[in-house]
C-alpha atoms as one frame of an Amber mdcrd trajectory, in Angstrom:
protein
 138.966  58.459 107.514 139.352  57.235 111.351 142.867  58.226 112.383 143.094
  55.308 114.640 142.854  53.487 111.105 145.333  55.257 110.051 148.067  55.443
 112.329 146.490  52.568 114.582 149.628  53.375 117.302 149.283  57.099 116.875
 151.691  59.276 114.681 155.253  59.528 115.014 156.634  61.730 118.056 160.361
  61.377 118.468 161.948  61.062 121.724 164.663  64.391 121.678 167.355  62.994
 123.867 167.208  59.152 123.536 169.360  57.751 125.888 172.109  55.019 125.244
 169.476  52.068 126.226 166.670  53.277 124.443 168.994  53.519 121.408 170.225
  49.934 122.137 166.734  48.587 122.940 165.283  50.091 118.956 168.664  48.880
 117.255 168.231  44.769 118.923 164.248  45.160 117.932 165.148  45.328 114.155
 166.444  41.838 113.544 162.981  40.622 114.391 161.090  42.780 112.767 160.506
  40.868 109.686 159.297  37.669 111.531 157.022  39.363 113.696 155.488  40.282
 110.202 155.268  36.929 108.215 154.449  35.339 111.663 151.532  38.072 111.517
 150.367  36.868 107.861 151.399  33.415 107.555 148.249  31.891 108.190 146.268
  34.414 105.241 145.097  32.697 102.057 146.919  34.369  99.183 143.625  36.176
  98.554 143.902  37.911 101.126 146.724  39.173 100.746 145.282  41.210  97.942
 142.289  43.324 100.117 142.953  46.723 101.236 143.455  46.463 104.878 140.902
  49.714 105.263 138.886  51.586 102.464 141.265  53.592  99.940 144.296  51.969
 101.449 147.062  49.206 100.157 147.116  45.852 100.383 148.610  43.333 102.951
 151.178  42.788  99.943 151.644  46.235  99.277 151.947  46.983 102.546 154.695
  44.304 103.230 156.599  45.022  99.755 156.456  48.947 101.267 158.402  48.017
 103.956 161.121  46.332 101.745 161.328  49.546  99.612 161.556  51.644 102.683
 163.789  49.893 104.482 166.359  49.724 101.846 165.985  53.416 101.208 166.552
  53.953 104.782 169.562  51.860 105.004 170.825  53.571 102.624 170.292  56.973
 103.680 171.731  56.347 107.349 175.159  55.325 105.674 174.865  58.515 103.291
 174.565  60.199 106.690 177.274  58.280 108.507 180.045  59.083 105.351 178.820
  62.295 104.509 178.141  65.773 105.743 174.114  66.120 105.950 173.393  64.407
 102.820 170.122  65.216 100.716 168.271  62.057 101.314 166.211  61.145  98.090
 162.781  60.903  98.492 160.404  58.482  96.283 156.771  57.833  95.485 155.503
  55.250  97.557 152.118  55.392  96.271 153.327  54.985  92.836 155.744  52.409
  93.396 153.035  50.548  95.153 151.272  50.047  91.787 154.116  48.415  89.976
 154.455  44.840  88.853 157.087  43.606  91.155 154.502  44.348  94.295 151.541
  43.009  92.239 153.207  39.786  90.902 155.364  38.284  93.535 154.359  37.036
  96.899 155.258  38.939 100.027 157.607  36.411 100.940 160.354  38.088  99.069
 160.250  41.234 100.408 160.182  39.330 104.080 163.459  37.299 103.008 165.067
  40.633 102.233 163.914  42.160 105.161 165.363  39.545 106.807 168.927  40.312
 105.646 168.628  43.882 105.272 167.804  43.590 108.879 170.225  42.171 109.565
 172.668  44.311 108.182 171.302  47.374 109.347 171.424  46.354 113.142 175.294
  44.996 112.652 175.727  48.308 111.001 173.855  50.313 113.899 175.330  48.174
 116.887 178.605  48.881 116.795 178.414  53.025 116.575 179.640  55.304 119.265
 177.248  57.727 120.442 178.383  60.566 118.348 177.178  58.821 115.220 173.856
  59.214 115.601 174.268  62.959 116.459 175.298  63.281 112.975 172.236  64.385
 110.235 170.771  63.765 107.243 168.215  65.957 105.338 164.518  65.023 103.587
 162.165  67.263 101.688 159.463  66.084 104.083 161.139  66.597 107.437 163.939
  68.457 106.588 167.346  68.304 108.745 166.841  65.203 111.146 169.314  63.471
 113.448 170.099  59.519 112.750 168.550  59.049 116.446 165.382  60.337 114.989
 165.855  58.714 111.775 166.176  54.906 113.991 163.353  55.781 116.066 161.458
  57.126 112.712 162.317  53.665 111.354 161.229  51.540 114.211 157.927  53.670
 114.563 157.227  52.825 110.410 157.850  49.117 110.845 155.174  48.990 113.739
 152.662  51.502 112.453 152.482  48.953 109.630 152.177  45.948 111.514 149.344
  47.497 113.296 147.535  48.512 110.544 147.683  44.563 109.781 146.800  43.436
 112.846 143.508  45.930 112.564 142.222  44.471 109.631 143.150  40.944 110.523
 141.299  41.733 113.920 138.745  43.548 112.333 137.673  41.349 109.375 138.246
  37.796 111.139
């Protein structure tokens, strides 16, 4: 498979030392986030919502009910990490939860509208932290002991990587 397919804005490198403004500038893109991506589909026939945006890959549904599921486990993890000592972030299959009911039967808009608030939450939550914060850690099986200024950029980076893969297929197929 093409990589640029793939991971149409690369793969994920974090920045080490992210300065104050960077920080600032990922935590005020999140609100939007979930607008950018129904502004992105709004226009698709439900049909089309249902073809793999490349060969082997999910759905434009699948992909947008992802981000829900991933963005709540997220949230979650980064206030494990901000009331706890290096929690043990639980991991999940995505690839299996992509082939339940919930992301085959309803329409994308409800994972957008809780985007929307979870968004919403999460940059309130994010905002308001002193630096220190996001010195503090949080552990995966995948990437094992990470920083919470990894895990925001990590988080930014999925939301876009997603959205790209989108706008390849919708570029690709129109």
């Amino acid at each position: 498979m093409e990589e640029s397919i793939r991971y149409p804005i690369g793969r994920f490198e974090p920045i080490d030392d992210l300065t104050g403004e960077r920080r600032l500038a990922l935590i005020e893109e999140i609100p939007g986030l979930a607008n950018q991506l129904r502004k992105l589909i709004a226009e698709l026939p439900p049909e089309r919502l249902l073809i793999p945006y490349r060969e082997g890959g999910w759905t434009i549904a699948q992909i947008v009910h992802h981000l829900a599921d991933n963005d709540m486990n997220a949230y979650l993890r980064f206030k494990r990490a901000l009331t706890e000592e290096e929690p043990l972030a639980s991991s999940y299959r995505e690839d299996l939860w992509a082939e339940l009911p919930d992301y085959r039967k309803l329409p994308p808009e409800h994972s957008l509208l809780l985007l929307e608030i979870l968004h919403a939450r999460f940059a309130t939550l994010l905002a308001d932290l002193e630096p220190a914060a996001f010195r503090r850690k949080l552990r995966t099986q995948v990437l094992g002991s990470v920083t919470l200024d990894v895990a925001l950029q990590r988080f930014v980076w999925h939301n876009r990587h997603h959205r790209a893969q989108i706008e390849v297929y919708l570029n690709g197929r129109d």
